[in-house]
MARLOKOL-113958 format. One record per residue (C-alpha): residue in three letters; residue number from 1; y, z, x. Coordinates in pm, 1 decimal. Each point is the difference from the previous one (the first is absolute). Layout:
<atoms>
+------+-----+----------+----------+----------+
! code ! pos !        Y !        Z !        X !
+------+-----+----------+----------+----------+
!  ALA ! NUM !        Y !        Z !        X !
...
+------+-----+----------+----------+----------+
</atoms>
This chain:
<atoms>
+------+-----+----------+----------+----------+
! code ! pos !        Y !        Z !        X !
+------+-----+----------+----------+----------+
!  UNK !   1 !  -1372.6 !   7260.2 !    729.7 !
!  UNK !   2 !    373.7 !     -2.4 !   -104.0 !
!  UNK !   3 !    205.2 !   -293.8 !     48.4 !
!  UNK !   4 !    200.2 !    157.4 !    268.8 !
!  UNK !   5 !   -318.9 !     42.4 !    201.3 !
!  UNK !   6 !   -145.3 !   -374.2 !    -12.3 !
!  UNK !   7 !     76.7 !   -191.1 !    271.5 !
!  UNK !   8 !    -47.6 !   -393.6 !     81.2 !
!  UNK !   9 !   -242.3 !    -29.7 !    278.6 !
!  UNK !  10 !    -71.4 !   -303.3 !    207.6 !
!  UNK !  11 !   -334.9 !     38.9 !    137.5 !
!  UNK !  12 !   -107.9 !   -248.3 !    315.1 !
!  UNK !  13 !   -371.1 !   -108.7 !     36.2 !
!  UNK !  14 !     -9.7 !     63.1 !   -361.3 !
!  UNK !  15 !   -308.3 !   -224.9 !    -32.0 !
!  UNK !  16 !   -277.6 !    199.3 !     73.2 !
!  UNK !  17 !   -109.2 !    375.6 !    166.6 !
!  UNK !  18 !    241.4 !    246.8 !     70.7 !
!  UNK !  19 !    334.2 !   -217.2 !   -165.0 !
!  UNK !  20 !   -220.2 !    -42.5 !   -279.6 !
!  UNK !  21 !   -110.1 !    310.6 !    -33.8 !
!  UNK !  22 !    371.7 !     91.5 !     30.3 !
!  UNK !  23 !    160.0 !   -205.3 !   -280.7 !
!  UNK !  24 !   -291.8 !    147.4 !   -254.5 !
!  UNK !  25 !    105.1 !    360.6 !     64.2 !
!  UNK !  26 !    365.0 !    -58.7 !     -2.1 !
!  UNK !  27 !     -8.4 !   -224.5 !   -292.1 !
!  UNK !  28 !   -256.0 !    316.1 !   -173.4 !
!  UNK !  29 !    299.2 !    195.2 !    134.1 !
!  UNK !  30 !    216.4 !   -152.6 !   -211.9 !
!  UNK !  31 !    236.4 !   -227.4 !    251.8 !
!  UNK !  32 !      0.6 !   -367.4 !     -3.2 !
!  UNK !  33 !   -128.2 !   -168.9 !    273.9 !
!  UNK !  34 !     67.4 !   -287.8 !    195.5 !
!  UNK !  35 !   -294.3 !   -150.4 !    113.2 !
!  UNK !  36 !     13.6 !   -202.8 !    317.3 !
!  UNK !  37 !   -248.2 !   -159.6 !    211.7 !
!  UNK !  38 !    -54.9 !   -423.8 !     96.8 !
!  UNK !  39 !   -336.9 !     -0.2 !   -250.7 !
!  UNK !  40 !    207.4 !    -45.9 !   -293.8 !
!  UNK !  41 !   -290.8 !    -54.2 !   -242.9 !
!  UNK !  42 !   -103.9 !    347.7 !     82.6 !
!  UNK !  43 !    317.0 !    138.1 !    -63.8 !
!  UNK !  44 !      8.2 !   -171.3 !   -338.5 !
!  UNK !  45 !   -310.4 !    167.2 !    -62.1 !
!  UNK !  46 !     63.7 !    308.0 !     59.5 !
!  UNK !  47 !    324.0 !     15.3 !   -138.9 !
!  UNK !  48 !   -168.3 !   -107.9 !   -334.0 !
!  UNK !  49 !   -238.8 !    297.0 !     30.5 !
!  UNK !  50 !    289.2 !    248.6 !     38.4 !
!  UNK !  51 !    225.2 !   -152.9 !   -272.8 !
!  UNK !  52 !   -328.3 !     41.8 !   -263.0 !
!  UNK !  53 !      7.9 !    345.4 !    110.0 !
!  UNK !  54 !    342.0 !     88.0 !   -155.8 !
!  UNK !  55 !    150.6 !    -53.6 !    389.1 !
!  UNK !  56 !    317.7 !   -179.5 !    165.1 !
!  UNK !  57 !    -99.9 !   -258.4 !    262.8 !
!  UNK !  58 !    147.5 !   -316.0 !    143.9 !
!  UNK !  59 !   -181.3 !   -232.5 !    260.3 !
!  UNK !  60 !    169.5 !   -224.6 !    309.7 !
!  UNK !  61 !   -127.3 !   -213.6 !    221.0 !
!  UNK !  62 !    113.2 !    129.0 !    364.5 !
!  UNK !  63 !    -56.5 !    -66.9 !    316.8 !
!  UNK !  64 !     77.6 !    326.0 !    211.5 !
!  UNK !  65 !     85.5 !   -211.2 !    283.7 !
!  UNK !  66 !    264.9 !   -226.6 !   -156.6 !
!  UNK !  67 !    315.3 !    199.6 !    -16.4 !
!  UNK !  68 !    152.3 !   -249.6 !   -249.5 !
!  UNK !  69 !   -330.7 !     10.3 !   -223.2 !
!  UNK !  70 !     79.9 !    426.9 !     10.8 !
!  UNK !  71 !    383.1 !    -45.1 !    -55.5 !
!  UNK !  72 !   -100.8 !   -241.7 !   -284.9 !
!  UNK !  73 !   -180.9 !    251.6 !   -165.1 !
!  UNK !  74 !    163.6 !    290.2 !      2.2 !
!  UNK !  75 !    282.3 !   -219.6 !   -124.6 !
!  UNK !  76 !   -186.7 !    -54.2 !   -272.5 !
!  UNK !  77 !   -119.5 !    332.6 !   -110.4 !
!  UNK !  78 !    361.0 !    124.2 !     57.3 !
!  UNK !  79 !     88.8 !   -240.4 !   -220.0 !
!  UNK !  80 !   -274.8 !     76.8 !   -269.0 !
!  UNK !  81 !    -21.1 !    379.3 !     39.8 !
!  UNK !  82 !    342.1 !    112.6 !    158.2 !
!  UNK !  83 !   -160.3 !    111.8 !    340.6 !
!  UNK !  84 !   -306.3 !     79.4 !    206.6 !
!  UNK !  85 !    -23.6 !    344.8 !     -0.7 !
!  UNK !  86 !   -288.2 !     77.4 !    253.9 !
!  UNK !  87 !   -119.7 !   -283.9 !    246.4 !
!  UNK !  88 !   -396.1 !     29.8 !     89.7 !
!  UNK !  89 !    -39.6 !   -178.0 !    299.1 !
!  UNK !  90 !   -350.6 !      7.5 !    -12.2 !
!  UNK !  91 !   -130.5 !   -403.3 !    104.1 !
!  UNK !  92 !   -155.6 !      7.1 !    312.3 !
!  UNK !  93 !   -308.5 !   -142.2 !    208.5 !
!  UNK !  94 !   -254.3 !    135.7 !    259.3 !
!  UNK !  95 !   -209.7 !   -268.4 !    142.9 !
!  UNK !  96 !   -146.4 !    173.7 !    290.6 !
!  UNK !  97 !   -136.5 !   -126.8 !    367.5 !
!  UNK !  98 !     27.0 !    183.8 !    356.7 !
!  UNK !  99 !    322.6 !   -185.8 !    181.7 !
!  UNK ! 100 !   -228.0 !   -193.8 !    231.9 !
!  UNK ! 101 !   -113.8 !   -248.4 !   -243.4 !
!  UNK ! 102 !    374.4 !    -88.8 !    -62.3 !
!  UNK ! 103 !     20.0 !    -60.1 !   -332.8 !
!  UNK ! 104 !    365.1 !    -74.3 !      2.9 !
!  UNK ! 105 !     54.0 !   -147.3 !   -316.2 !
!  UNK ! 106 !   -167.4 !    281.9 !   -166.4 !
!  UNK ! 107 !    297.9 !    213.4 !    213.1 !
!  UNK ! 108 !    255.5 !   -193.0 !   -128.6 !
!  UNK ! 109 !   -115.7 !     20.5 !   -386.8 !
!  UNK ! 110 !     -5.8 !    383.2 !     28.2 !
!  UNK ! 111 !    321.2 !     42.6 !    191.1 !
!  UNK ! 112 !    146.8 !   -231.0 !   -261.6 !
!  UNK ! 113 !   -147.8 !    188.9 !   -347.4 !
!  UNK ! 114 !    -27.1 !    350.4 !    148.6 !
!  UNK ! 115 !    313.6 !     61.0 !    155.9 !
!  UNK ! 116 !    249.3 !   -354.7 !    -83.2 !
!  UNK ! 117 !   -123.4 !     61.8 !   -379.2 !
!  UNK ! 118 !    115.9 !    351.1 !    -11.8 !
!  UNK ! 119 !    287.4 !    -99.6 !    149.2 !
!  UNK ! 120 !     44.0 !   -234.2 !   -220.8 !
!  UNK ! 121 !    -39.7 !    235.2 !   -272.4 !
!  UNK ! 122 !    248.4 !    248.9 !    120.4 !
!  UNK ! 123 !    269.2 !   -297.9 !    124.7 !
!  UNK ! 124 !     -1.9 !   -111.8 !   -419.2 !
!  UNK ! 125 !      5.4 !    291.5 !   -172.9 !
!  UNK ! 126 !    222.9 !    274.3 !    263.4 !
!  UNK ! 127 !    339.0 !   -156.9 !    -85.9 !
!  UNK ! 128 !    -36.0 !     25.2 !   -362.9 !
!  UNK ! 129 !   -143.3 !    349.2 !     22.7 !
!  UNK ! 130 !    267.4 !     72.3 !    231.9 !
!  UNK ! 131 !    261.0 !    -95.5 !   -230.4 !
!  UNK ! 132 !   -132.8 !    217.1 !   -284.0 !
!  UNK ! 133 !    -54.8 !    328.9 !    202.8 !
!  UNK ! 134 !   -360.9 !     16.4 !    -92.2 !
!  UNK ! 135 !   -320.9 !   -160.6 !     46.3 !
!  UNK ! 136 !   -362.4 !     57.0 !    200.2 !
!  UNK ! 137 !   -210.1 !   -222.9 !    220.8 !
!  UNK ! 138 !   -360.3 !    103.7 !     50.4 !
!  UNK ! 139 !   -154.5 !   -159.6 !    281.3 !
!  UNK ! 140 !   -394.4 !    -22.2 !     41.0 !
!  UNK ! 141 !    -90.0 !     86.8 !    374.2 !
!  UNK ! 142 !   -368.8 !    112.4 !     59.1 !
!  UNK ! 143 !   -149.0 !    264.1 !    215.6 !
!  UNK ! 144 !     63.8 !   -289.8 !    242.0 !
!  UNK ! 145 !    306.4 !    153.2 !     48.5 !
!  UNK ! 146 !    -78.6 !    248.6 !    155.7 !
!  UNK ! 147 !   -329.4 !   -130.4 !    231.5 !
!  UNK ! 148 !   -121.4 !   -257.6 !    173.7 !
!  UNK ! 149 !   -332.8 !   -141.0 !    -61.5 !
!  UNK ! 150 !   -240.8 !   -282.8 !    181.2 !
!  UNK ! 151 !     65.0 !   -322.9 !   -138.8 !
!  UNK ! 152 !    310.1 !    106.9 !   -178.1 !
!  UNK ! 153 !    306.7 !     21.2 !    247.3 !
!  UNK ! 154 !    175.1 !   -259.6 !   -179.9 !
!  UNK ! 155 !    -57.9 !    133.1 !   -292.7 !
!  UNK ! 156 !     71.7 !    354.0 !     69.8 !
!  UNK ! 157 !    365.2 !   -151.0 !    214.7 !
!  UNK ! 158 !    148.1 !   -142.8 !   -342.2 !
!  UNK ! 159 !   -106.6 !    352.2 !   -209.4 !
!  UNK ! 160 !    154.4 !    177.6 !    319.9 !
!  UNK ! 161 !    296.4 !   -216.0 !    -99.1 !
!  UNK ! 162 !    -14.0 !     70.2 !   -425.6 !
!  UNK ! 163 !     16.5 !    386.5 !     92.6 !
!  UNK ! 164 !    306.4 !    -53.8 !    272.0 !
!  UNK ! 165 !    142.7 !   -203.7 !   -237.4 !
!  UNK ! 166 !    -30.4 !    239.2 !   -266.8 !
!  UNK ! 167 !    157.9 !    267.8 !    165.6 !
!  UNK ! 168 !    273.4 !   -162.1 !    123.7 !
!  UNK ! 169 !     94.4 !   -126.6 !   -354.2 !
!  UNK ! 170 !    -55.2 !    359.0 !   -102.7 !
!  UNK ! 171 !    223.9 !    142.2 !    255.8 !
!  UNK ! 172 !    291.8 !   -263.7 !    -60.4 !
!  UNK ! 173 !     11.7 !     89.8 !   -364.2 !
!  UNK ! 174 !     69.8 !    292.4 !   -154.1 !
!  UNK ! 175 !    -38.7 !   -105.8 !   -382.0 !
!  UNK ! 176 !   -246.4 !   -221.8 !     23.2 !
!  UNK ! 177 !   -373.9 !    130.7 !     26.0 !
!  UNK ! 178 !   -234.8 !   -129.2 !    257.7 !
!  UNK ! 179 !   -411.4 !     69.5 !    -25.7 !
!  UNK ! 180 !   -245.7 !   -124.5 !    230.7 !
!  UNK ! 181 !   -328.6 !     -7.6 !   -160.1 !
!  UNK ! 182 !   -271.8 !     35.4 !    310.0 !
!  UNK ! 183 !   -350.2 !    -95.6 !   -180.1 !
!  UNK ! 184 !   -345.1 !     72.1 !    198.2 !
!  UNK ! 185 !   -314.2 !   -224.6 !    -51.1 !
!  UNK ! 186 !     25.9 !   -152.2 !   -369.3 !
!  UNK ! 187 !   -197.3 !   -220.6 !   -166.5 !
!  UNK ! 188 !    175.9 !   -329.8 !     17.9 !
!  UNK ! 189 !     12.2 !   -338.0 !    106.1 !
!  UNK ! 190 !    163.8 !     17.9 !    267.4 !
!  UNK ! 191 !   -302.3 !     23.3 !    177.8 !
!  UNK ! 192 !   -111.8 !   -381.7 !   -102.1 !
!  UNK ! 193 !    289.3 !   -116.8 !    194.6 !
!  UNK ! 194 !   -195.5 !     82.1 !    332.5 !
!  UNK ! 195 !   -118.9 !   -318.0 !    159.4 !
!  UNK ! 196 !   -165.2 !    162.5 !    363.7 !
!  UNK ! 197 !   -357.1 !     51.3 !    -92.1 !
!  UNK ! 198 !    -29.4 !    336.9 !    233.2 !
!  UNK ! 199 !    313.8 !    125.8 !   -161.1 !
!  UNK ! 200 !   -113.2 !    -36.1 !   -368.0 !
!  UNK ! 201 !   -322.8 !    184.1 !    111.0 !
!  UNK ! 202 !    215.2 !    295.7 !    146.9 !
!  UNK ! 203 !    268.8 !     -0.1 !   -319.6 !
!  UNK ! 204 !   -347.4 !    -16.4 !   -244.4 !
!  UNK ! 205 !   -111.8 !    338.5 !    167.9 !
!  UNK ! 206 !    329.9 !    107.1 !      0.3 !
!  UNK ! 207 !     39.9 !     -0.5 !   -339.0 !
!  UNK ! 208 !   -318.0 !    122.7 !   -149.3 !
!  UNK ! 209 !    187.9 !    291.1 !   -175.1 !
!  UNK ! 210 !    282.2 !   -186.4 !   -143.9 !
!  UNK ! 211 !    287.5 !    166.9 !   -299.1 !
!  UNK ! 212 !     73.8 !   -209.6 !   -292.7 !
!  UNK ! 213 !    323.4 !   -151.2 !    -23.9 !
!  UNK ! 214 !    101.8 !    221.3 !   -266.8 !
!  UNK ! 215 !      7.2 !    280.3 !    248.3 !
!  UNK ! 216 !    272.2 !   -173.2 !    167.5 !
!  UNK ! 217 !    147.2 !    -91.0 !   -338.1 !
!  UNK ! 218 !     42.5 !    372.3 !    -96.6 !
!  UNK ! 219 !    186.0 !     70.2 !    333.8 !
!  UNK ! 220 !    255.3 !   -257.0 !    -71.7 !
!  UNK ! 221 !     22.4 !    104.4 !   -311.3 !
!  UNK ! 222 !     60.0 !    340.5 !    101.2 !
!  UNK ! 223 !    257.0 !   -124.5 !    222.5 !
!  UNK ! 224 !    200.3 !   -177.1 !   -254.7 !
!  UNK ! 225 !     -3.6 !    281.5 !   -230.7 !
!  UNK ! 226 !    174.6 !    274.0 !    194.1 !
!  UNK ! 227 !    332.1 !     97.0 !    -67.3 !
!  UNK ! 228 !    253.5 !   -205.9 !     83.2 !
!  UNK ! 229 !    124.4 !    273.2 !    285.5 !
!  UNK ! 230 !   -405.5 !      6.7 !    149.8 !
!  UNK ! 231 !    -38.0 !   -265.3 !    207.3 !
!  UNK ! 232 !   -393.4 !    -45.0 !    162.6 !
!  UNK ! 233 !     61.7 !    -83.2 !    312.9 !
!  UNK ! 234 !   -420.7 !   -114.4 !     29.4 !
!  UNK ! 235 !   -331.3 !     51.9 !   -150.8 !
!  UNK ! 236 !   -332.0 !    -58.3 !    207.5 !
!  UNK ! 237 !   -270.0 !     -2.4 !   -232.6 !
!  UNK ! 238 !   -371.6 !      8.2 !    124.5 !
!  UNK ! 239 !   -362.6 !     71.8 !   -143.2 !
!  UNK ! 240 !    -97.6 !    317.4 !     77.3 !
!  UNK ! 241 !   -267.3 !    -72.6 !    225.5 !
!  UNK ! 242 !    200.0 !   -202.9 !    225.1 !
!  UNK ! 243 !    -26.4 !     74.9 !    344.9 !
!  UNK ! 244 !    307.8 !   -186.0 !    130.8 !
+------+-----+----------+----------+----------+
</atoms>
């Protein structure tokens, strides 16, 4: 990759599945990457295992819902690297249970990392794109975004909310690129954060033909690598023999 072409990446829920799986292949790729997530040790870790493989990464502890612990950040790796380049707001949570059993608090954590987070995302790193002319935020949604499942309306509200956020950033900017990256069933663990016994049992069955995170890695990748006139405005990715 030439120099022109690298570009420093912040990556959210950079500790483990799809973020993870994100920061390897753009760090293969040849950017340097940000790595950002609240499990700092695993960050450490990781970026250790990129660095020993010839790549460029960084880790910071962050809190998607703080929008001081964001600004901070992306202080800091303007400070260290010149800019952020490409934001991937990819942190997020899906503890699932049908709205009867009003699990409120589990409401409130998911409104706060799946849609405040992104926002968060977008409020620390827009100005500074803004004032260069350039810049791309990829935002991970799910198939969620586009259906409405048992046990997930929660859920599938705040990824209703990445992809109308998405294109309203998209359509309010004409030099900075926008991507929406809509994932189907993939093998995760999100899925741990379920705490309604029947709900687990549904999401188990529901994901018995899972992608690896790397699937979802390559379409971000893909994303980021366009031209800087090509701008993706969203890729759902799904196994093959998915029936949703």
């Amino acid at each position: 990759m030439s120099a022109t072409n690298r570009k420093v990446i912040l990556v959210t829920g950079a500790s483990s599945g799809i973020g993870e799986a994100t920061a390897r292949a753009l760090a293969g790729a040849g950017h340097t990457v940000i790595l950002g997530a609240r499990r700092k040790d695993r960050l450490d870790a990781l970026k250790d295992e990129i660095t020993a493989a010839g790549g460029s990464a960084s880790a910071y502890a962050l809190d998607v819902t703080s929008r001081e612990n964001f600004e901070a950040v992306v202080a800091d790796v303007t400070q260290a690297f010149g800019c952020v380049d490409v934001l991937v707001n990819n942190a997020g949570l899906m503890p699932l249970a049908p709205m009867a059993a009003l699990k409120v608090d589990e409401w409130d954590t998911m409104i706060d990392v799946n849609i405040r987070g992104v926002l968060n995302g977008i409020a620390a790193v827009l100005p500074l794109m803004q004032a260069r002319g350039q810049g791309h935020v990829v935002n991970t949604a799910s198939i969620a975004a586009h259906a409405v499942f048992p046990t997930a309306a929660v859920y599938c509200a705040t990824k209703h909310a990445v992809l109308a956020i998405s294109n309203g950033l998209r359509l309010e900017n004409n030099r900075i690129r926008v991507t929406t990256i809509s994932p189907g069933v993939v093998e995760s663990e999100l899925a741990r954060t379920t705490t309604d016994r029947a709900a687990r049992e549904w999401l188990e069955d529901f994901r018995k033909t899972a992608l690896k995170p790397e699937a979802i890695a390559s379409a971000i990748a893909y994303a980021i690598d366009q031209p800087a006139d090509v701008n993706v405005d969203e890729i759902i990715v799904q196994p093959t023999s998915a029936t949703h």
